[in-house]
N, C-alpha and C positions, 0 to 999 in steps of 0.2 A: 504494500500500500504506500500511498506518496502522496502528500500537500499538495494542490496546486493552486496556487491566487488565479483568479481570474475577474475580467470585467464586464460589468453584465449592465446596460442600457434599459433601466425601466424608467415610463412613463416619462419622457426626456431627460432624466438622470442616470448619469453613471455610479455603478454602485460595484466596490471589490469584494468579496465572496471567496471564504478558503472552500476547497471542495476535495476533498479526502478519495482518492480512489483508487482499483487496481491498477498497476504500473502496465497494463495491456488494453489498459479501460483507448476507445476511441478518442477524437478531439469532437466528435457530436454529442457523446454521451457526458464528456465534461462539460459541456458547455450547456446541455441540456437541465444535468443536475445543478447549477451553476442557476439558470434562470428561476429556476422549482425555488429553490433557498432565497430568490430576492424576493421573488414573488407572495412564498407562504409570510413573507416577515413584515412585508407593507400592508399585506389585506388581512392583518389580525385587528 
């Protein structure tokens, strides 16, 4: 497993996002996971 920062554009703000994954994970699936995490944490 491995860290990886990422930036993720909600709602015209950028927002950086750790995102924990296998070291085999794709760059759509980080990114995918990446959006889910901004997203769950703005519409609570």
């Amino acid at each position: 497993m491995i860290e990886i920062t990422v930036t993720v554009n909600y709602r015209g703000q950028d927002y950086q996002t750790n995102v924990i994954v296998n070291k085999r994970a794709r760059k759509e699936e980080v990114l995918r996971l990446a959006q889910e995490q901004v997203t769950k944490q703005w519409t609570r």
